[in-house]
C-alpha positions in Angstrom: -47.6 -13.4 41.1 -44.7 -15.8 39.9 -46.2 -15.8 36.3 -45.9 -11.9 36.5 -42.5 -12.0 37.5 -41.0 -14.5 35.2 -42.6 -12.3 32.6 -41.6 -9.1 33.9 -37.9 -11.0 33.9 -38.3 -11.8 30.3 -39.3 -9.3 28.9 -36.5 -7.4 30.5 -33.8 -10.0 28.4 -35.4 -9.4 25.3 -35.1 -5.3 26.1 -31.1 -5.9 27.3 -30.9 -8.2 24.2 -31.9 -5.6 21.8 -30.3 -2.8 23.5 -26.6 -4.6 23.2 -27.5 -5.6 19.7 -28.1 -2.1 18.6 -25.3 -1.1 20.2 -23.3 -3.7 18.4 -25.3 -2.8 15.3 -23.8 1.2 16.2 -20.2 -0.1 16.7 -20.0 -2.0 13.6 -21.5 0.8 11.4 -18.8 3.3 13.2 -15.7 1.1 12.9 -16.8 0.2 9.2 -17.1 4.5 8.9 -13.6 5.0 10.1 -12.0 2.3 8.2 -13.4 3.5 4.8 -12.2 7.3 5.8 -9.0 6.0 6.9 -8.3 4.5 3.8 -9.8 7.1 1.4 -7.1 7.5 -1.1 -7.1 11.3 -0.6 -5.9 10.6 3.2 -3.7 7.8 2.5 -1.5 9.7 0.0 -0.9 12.4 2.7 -0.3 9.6 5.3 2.3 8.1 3.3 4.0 11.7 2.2 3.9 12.3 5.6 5.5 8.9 7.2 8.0 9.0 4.2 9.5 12.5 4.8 8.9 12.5 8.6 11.0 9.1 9.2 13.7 10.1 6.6 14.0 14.0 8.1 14.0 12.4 12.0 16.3 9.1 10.8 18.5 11.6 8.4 19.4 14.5 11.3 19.9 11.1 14.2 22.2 9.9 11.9 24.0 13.1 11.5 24.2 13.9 15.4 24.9 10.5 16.1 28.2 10.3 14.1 28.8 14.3 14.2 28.4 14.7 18.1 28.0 11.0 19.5 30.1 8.8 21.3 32.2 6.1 20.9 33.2 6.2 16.6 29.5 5.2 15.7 29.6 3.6 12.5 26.9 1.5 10.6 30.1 -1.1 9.9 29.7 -1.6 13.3 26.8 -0.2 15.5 23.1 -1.1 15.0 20.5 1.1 13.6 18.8 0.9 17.6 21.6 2.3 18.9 21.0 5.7 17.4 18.4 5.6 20.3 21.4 5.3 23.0 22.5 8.0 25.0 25.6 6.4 24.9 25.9 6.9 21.7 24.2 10.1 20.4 23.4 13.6 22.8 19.7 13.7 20.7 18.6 9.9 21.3 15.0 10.9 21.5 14.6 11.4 17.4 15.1 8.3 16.6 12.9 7.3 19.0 10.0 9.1 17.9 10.8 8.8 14.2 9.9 5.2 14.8 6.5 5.7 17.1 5.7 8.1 15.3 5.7 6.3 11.8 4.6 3.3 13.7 1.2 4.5 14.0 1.2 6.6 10.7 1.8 3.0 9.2 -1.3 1.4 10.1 -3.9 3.5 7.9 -1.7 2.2 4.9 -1.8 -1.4 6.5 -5.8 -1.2 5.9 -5.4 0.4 3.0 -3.4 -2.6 1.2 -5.4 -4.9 2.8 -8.6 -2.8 1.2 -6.9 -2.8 -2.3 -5.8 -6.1 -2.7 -9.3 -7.3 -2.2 -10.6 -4.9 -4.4 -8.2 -5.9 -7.2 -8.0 -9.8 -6.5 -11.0 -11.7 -8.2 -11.4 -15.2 -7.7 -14.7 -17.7 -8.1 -16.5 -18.4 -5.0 -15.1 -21.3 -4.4 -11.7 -20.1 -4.1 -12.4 -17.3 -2.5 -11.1 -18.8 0.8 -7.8 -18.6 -0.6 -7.7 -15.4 -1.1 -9.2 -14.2 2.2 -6.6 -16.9 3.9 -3.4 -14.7 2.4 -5.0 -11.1 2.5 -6.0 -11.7 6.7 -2.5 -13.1 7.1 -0.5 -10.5 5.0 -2.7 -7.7 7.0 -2.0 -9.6 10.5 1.7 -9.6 9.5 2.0 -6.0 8.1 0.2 -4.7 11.8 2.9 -7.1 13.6 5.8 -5.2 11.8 4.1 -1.6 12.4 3.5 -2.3 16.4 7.5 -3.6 16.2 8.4 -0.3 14.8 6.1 1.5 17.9 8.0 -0.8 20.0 11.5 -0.1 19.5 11.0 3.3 19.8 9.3 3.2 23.5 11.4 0.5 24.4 15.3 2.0 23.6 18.5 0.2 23.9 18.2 2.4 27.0 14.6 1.2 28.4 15.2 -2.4 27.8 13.5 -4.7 30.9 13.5 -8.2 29.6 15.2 -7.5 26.4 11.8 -6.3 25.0 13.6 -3.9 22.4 15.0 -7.2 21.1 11.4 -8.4 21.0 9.6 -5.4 19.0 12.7 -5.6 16.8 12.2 -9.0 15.5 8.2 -8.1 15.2 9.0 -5.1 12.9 11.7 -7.8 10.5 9.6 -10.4 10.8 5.9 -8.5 10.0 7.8 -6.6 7.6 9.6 -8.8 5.8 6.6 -11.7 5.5 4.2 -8.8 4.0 6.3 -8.5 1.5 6.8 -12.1 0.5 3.1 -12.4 0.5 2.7 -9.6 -1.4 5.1 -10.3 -3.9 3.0 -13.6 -4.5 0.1 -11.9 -4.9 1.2 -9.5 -7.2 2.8 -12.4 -9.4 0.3 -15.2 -8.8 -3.1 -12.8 -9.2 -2.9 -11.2 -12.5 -3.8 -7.4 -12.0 -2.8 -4.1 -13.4 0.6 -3.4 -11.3 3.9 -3.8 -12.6 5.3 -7.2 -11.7 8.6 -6.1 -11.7 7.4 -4.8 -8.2 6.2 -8.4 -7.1 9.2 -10.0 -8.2 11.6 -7.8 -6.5 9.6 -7.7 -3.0 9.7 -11.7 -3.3 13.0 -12.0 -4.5 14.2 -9.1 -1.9 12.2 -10.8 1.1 13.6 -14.2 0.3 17.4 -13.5 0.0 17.4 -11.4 2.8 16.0 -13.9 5.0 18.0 -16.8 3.7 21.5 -14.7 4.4 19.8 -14.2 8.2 20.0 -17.9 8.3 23.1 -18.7 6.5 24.8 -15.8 9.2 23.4 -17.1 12.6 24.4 -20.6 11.6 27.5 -19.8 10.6 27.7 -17.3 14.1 28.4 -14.1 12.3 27.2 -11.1 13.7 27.8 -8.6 10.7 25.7 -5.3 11.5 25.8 -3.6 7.6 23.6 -6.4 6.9 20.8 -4.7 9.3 21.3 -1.4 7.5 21.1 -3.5 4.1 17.7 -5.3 5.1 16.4 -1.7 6.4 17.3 0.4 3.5 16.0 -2.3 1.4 12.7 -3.1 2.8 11.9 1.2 2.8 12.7 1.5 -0.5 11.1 -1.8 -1.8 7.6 -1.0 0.8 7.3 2.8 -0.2 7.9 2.2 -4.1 5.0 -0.4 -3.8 2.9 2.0 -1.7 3.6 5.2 -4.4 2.6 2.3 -7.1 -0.7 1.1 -6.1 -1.8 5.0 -5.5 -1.2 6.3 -9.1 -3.1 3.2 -9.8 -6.3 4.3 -8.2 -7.4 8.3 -7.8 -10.6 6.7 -6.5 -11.2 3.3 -4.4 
């Protein structure tokens, strides 16, 4: 009777075991399904059209309400970007705030679809391909630490601020932002591929000097706002020129 039982128990294991493993099998095949159809270039190029001109026609029109029918002067000489999600500052704070959720999540398909491209493009020997899968899981980590800043500050507000958690999300989207495009400045100059290296150069260059006068200006204890509009306007132009560049590259990936 015992014998029975303790084979009846495992042979019920081995079924549970093979049921979870198929159903693992399942996930895997789905997740790897999605990711290739999320970063089909087809899809990508009208993700990317549509982040682009959605940010800039929401950011555009806040910025126009904002200094047209806000409050207070607002001026980017000396109010931050964030603040264009105040409702002390603007009547219409909610389209800033969705411009930024909004192309938050828009910006992770083109997170996996960098990631997918610079491992297409990058060939190194076995031995050193280490290296390369070091950079491309930390450039990818630090690109979806930027776009779940940019969610952030745009469901946390000036305005719905517990903790200073806006503050928080902010320095996630400079931070992830900024560090992606070091890396992939690097990449671009370091791994020899068909891309214009004038685009490496400048995302390195830009990342670095912008970060260094960050530094020089807390240590120093000057709080000058333009330079957040300079960083910003910067890092759009600089990350959507690079996007535009590596999809006229491929019709096909």
């Amino acid at each position: 009777m015992n014998i029975k039982l303790k084979y009846n128990e495992s042979n019920l294991d081995i079924k549970l075991y093979y049921f979870f493993m198929s159903v693992a099998s399942l996930l895997k095949i789905s997740i790897l399904q999605i990711f290739q159809k999320l970063t089909n270039v087809k899809y990508i190029r009208i993700i990317t059209h549509s982040t682009l001109s959605s940010y800039l026609v929401l950011f555009i029109s806040s910025y126009l309400i904002t200094i047209t029918f806000g409050y207070n002067n607002y001026s980017p000489l000396y109010n931050m970007i964030s603040q264009m999600g105040s409702i002390s500052f603007t009547p219409a704070p909610y389209l800033f705030d969705f411009a930024c959720i909004f192309s938050g999540f828009l910006s992770f398909p083109i997170s996996f679809y960098i990631y997918r491209y610079l491992n297409y493009k990058i060939n190194l020997e076995p031995n050193y391909k280490f290296i390369k899968t070091f950079l491309l899981i930390f450039l990818i980590a630090s690109k979806m630490l930027g776009d779940i800043g940019f969610i952030g500050i745009g469901i946390f507000s000036i305005d719905r601020n517990p903790f200073n958690i806006h503050y928080l999300f902010a320095s996630l989207l400079f931070f992830g932002y900024f560090l992606s495009s070091f890396l992939i400045g690097i990449l671009i100059i370091v791994f020899k591929f068909r891309l214009n290296k004038f685009i490496g150069l400048s995302g390195l260059f830009s990342s670095t000097i912008i970060c260094l006068t960050y530094i020089i200006l807390e240590l120093l204890l000057l709080d000058v706002i333009i330079f957040e509009w300079i960083a910003s306007i910067t890092l759009i132009i600089w990350f959507y020129g690079f996007i535009y560049s590596i999809l006229r590259m491929r019709k096909k990936l």
